[in-house]
C-alpha positions as CSV (number, residue, x, y, z in Angstrom):
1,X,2.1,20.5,40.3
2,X,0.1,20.5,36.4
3,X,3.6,19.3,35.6
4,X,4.8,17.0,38.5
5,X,2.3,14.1,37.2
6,X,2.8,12.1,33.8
7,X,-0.2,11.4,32.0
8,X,-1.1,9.3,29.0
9,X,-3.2,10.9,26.3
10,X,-7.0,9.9,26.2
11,X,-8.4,7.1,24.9
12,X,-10.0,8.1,21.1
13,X,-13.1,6.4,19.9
14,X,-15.3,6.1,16.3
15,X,-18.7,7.8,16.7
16,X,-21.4,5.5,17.4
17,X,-24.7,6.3,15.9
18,X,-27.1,4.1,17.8
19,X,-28.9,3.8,14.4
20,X,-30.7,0.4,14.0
21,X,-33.5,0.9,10.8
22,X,-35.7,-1.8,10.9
23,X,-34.7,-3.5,14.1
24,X,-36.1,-0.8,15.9
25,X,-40.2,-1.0,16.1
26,X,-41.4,1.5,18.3
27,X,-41.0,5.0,19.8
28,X,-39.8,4.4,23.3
29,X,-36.9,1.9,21.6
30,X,-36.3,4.5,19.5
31,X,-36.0,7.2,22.2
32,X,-33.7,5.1,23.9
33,X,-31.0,4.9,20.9
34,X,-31.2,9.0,20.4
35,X,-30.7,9.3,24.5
36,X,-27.9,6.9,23.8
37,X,-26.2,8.9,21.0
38,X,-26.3,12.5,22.8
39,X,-25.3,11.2,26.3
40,X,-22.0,9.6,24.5
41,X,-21.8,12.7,22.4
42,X,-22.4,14.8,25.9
43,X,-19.9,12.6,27.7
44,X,-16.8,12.4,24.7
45,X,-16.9,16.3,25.1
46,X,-16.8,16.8,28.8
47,X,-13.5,14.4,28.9
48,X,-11.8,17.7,27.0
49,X,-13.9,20.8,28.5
50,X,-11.7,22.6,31.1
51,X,-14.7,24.0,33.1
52,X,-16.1,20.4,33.6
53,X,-15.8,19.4,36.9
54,X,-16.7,15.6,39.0
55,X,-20.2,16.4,39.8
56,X,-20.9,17.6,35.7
57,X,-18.8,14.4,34.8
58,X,-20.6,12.0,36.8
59,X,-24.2,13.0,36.0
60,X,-23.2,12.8,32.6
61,X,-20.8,9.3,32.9
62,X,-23.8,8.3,34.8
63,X,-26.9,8.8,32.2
64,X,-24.8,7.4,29.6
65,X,-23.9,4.0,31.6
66,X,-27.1,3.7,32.8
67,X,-28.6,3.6,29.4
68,X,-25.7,1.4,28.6
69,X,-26.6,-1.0,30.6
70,X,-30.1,-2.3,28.7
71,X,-27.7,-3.7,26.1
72,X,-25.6,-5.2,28.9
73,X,-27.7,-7.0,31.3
74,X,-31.0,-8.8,30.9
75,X,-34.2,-6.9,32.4
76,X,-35.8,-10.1,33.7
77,X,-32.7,-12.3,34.9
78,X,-34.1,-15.3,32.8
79,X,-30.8,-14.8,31.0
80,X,-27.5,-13.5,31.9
81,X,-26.7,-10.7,29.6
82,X,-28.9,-8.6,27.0
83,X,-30.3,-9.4,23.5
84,X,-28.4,-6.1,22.1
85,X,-25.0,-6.9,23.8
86,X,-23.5,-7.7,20.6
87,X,-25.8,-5.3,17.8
88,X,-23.0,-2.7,17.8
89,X,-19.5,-2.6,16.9
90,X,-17.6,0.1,19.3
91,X,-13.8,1.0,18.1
92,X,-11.1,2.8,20.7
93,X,-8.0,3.4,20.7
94,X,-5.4,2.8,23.3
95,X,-3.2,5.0,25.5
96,X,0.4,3.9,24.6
97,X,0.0,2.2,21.5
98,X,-1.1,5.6,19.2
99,X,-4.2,5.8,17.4
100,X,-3.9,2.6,15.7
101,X,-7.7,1.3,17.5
102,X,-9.4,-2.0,18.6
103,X,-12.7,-3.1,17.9
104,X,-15.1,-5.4,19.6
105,X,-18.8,-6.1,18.7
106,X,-19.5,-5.9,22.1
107,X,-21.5,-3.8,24.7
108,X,-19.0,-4.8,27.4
109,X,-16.3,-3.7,25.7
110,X,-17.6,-0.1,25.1
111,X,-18.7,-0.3,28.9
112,X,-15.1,-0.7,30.0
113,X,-13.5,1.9,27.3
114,X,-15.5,4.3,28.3
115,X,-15.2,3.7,32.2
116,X,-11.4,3.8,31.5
117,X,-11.8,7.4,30.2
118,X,-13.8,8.5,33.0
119,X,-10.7,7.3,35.2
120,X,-8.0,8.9,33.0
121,X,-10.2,12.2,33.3
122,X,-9.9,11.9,37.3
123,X,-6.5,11.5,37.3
124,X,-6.0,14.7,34.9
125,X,-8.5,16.9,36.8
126,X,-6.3,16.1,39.9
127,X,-3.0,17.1,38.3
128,X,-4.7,20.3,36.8
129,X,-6.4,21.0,39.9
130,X,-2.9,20.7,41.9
131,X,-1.3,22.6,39.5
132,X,-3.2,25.8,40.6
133,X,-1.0,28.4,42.0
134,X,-3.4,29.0,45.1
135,X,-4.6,25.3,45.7
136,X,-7.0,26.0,48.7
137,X,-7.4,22.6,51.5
138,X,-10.5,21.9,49.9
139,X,-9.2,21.8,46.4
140,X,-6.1,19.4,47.6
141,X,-8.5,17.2,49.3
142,X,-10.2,17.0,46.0
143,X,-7.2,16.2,44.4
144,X,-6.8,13.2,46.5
145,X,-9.9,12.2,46.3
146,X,-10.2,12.2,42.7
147,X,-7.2,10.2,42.4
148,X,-8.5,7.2,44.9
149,X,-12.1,8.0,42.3
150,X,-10.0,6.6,39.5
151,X,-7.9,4.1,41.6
152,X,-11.1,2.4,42.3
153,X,-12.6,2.5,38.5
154,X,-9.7,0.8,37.1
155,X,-9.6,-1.7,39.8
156,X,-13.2,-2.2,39.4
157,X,-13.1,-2.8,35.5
158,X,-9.9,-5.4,36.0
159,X,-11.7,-7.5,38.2
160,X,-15.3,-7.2,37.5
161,X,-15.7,-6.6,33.5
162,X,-12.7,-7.1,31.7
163,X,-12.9,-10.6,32.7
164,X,-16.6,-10.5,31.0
165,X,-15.5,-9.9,27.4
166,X,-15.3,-12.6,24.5
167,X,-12.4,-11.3,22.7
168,X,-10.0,-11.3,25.6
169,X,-8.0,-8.1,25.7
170,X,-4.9,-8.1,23.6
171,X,-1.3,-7.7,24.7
172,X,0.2,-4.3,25.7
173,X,-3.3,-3.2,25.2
174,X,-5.1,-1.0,27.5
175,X,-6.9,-3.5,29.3
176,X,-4.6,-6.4,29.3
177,X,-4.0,-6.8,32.9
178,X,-0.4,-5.5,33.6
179,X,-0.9,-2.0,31.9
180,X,-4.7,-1.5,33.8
181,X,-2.9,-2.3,37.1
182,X,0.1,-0.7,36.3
183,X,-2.6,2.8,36.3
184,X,-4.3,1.4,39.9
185,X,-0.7,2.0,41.0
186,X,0.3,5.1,40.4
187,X,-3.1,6.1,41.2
188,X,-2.4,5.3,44.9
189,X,1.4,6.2,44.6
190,X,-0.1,9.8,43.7
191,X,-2.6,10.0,45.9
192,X,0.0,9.0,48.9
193,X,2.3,11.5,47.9
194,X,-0.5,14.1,48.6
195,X,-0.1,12.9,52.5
196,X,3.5,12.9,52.9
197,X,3.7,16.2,51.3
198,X,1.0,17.1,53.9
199,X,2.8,15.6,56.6
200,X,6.5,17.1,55.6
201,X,5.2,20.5,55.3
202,X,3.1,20.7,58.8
203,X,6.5,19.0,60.5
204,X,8.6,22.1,59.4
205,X,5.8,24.3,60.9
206,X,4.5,22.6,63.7
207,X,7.2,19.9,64.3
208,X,4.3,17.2,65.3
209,X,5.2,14.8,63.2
210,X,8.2,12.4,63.6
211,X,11.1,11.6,60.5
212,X,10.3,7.9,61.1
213,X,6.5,8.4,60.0
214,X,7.5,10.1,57.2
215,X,10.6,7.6,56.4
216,X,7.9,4.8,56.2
217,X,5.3,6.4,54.3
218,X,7.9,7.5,51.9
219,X,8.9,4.2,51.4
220,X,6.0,3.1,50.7
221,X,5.1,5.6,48.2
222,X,8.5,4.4,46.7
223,X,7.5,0.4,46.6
224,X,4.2,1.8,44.8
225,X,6.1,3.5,41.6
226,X,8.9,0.4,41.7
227,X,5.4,-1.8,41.5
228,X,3.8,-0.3,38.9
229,X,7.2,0.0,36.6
230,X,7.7,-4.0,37.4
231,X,4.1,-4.3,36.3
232,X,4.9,-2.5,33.0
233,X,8.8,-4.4,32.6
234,X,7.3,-7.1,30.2
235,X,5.8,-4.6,27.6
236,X,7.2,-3.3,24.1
237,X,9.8,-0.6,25.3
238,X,8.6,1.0,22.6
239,X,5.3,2.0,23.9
240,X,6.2,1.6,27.4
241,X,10.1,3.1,27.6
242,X,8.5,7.1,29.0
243,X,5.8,6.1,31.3
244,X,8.8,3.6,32.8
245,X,11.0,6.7,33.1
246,X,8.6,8.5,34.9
247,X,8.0,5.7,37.6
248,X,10.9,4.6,38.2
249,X,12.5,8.4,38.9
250,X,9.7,8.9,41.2
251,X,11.0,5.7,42.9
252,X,14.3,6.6,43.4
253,X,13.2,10.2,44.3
254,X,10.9,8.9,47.1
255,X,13.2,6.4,48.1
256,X,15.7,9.0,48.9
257,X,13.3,10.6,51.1
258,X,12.6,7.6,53.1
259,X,16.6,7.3,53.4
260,X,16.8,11.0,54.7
261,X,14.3,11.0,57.2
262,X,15.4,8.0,58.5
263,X,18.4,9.5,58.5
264,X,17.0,11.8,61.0
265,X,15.8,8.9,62.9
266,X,18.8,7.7,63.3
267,X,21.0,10.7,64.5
268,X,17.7,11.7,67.0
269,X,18.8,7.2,68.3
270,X,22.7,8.5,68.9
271,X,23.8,6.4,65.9
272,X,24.8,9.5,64.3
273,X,27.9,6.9,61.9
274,X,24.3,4.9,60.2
275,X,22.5,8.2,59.9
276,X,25.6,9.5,57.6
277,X,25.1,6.2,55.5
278,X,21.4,6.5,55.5
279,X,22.2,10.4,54.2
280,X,24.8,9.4,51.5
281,X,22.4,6.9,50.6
282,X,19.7,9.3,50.1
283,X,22.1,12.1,48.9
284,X,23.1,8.9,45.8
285,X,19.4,8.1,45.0
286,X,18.5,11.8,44.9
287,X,21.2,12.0,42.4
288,X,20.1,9.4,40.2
289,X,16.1,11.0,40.3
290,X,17.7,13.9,38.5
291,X,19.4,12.3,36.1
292,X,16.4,10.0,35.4
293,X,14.7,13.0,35.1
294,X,16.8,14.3,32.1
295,X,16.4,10.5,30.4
296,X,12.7,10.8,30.8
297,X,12.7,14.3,29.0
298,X,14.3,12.6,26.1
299,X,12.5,9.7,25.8
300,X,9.8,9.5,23.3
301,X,6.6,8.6,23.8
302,X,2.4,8.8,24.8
303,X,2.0,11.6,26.7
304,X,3.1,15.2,27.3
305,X,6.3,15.9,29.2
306,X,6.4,16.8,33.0
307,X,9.2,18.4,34.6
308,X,9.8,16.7,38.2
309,X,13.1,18.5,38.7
310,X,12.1,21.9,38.2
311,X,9.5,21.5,40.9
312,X,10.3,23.3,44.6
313,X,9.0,19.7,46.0
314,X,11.8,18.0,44.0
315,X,14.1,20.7,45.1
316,X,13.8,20.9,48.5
317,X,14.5,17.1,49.3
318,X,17.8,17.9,47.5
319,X,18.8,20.7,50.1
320,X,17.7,19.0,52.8
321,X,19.5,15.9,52.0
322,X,22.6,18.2,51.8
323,X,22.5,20.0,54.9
324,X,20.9,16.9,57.6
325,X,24.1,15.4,55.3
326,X,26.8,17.8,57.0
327,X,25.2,17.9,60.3
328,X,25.7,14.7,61.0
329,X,29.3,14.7,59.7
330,X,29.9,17.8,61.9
331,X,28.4,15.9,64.9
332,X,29.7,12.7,64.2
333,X,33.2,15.2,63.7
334,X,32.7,16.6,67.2
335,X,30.8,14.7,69.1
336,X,29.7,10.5,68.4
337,X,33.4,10.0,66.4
338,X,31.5,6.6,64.8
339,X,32.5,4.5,62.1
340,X,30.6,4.7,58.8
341,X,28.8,1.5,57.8
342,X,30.2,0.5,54.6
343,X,26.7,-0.6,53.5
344,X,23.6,1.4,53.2
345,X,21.0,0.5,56.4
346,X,18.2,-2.1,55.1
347,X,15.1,0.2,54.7
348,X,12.4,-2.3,56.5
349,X,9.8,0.3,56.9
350,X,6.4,0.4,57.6
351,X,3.6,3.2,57.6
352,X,0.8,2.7,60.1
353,X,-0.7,6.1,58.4
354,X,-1.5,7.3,55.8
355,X,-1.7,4.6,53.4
356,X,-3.9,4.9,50.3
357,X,-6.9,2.4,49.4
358,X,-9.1,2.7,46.1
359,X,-12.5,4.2,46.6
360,X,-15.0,1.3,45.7
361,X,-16.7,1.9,42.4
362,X,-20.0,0.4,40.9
363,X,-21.9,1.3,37.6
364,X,-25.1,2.8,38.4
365,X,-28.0,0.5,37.5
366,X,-30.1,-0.3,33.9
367,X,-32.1,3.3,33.5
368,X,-35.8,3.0,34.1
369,X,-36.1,3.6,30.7
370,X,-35.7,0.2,29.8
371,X,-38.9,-2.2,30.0
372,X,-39.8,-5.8,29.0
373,X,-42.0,-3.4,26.1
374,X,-39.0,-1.4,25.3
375,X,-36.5,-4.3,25.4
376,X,-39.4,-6.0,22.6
377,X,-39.4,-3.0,20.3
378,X,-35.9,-4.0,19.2
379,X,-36.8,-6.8,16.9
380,X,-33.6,-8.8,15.7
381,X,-34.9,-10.8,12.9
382,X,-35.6,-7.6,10.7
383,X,-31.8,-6.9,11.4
384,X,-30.5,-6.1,7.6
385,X,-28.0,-8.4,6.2
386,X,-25.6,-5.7,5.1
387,X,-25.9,-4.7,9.1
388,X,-24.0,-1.0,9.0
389,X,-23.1,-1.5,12.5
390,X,-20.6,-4.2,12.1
391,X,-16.6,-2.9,11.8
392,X,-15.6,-0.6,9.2
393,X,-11.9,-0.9,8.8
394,X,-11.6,1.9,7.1
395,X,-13.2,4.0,9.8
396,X,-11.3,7.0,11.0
397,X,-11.1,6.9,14.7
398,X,-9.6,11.2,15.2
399,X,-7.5,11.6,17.9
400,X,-9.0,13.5,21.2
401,X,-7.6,17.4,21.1
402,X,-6.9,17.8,24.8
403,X,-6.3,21.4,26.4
404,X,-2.7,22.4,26.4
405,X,-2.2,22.7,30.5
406,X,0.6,26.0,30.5
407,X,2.5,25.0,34.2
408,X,2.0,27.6,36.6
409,X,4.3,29.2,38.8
410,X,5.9,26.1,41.4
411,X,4.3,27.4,45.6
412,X,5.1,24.3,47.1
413,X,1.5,23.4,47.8
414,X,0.7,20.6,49.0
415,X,-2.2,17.9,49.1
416,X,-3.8,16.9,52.4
């Protein structure tokens, strides 16, 4: 499963030193800035460390923020936001568009960079954790958790920060609205697919659960991925053209699982001539999820390359659209002798169960580090003219090294 999920590279950032000589007039202000450099520091690492895991990540993403948040929001509430929102320039670079970075003098904007990461880092602890060769149920719940985690952080910084910043986000950029909603998505399009793998698998053991529940969450899975590529049609191919690829053969690949089972519906209903159209349906779509998966292997662009089509996931739904395929032609050959619809059935499905929501996410609040004394020990007037915190446009921002995920051997496991 390591290689079932596409995922875009980490966002890179310029070190930020917290340095402010002069401005800063006492010890507990100065404490404050060297807390400030090591928990970045401490939190920048963990986003690469393989043995890092939510509960290290959080206490660390948590420190960080929280100390974050005195140049963010005033202590009082006399004013809306912080004297030191804008005393630091902060430089990141984006997912798609390379390591060519933007910079904002602006607390906020560091805020939601770094909050963006966090979510990024859930989304590829779930595919590493799924990728395991012996997931256990508590590892797949995990999995699914972690992805509703970062469903819910990107939803949270589209509709409560973003909006916040003074230089509005810029076009194709990370957190321009189509491509941060384009990631809350696929977020819950990955997350569902942990449920309908759950349910397929426990219907071939225990036959409890009926095709037409799995037909409908299925489709709806596949409306999720043909969401998130509309969200992403408007953007520079150029930057966008892989991630597109991926989401729109996981589309057609779910969509021809919603055909198939209903398929199954269909012949269990006696109308054994729809169920061959559903199946041919399903058996065309399948068709075209391979060969989308050969386009997206040759398309350039952010991101390492998965394999869908090597999976046994991807391989079974081609088998089983084969042979439910020829037993309804042999029934419908022997028994029903019903005409063919000449046009596939309109899929107007809907799943009752199942159905994947964001887990609600908040910044944790201003540390108790901050006080009305500290807050005074940053003295603005004595801020140097030649301020060595404003952009350097010449700063290097390095890209992030991420572990090279090897994919391990394909069980079939599922996440519940």
């Amino acid at each position: 499963m390591t290689h079932w999920f596409h995922r875009n590279p980490l966002k890179a950032t310029a070190p930020v030193s917290f340095n402010y000589y002069g401005v800063v007039t006492g010890p507990s202000a100065s404490k404050i800035c060297n807390d400030l450099r090591s928990s970045r520091a401490r939190l920048l690492e963990l986003f690469t460390d393989l043995s890092c895991n939510p509960e290290m990540l959080k206490n660390a993403a948590d420190l960080y923020f929280s100390l974050l948040q005195g140049f963010i929001n005033s202590l009082d509430e006399s004013t809306q936001e912080s004297k030191l929102r804008y005393i630091q320039n902060f430089k990141w670079t984006d997912t798609l568009q390379g390591q060519v970075p933007s910079a904002q003098q602006d607390a906020v904007f560091e805020l939601i960079s770094m909050g963006f990461n966090v979510a990024l880092w859930y989304t590829k602890y779930a595919s590493r954790l799924a990728g395991k060769e012996n997931i256990t149920e508590d590892e797949a719940k995990e999995v699914h958790r972690s992805l509703k985690i970062a469903a819910g952080i990107f939803k949270h910084l589209k509709e409560s920060h973003i909006p916040k910043l003074i230089t509005p986000a810029e076009k194709g950029r990370d957190l321009e609205s189509r491509l941060i909603e384009a990631y809350v998505i696929q977020c819950q399009a990955e997350a569902q697919e942990g449920i309908l793998k759950y349910l397929t698998i426990a219907r071939a053991i225990e036959l409890k659960h009926a095709p037409g529940l799995i037909a409908a969450l299925a489709y709806e899975t596949a409306n999720f991925y043909q969401k998130a590529d509309h969200t992403l049609s408007s953007l520079e191919p150029a930057y966008s053209a892989k991630w597109r690829k991926y989401l729109h053969l996981k589309m057609c690949f779910y969509a021809a699982y919603a055909y198939c089972y209903h398929g199954e519906t269909l012949l269990a209903s006696d109308k054994c001539g729809e169920a061959i159209r559903s199946l041919q349906e399903a058996e065309k779509l399948y068709a075209k999820a391979e060969a989308l998966c050969k386009e997206y292997g040759e398309t350039k662009g952010p991101g390492p390359t998965v394999k869908p089509s090597g999976h046994l996931f991807f391989r079974k739904l081609g088998n089983l659209v084969k042979n439910t395929l020829e037993k309804c032609q042999r029934e419908n050959g022997f028994i029903y002798f019903q005409k063919i619809p000449t046009e596939a059935p309109q899929l107007e499905l809907k799943a009752n169960y199942g159905l994947v929501e964001p887990i609600p996410f908040e910044f944790p609040p201003t540390s108790a580090q901050w006080t009305p004394e500290t807050l005074a020990a940053f003295d603005l007037t004595k801020r140097p003219k030649d301020d060595s915190t404003k952009a350097k446009p010449e700063e290097e921002v390095k890209p992030v090294k991420e572990p090279d995920i090897k994919p391990q051997k394909d069980t079939g496991c599922y996440i519940s």
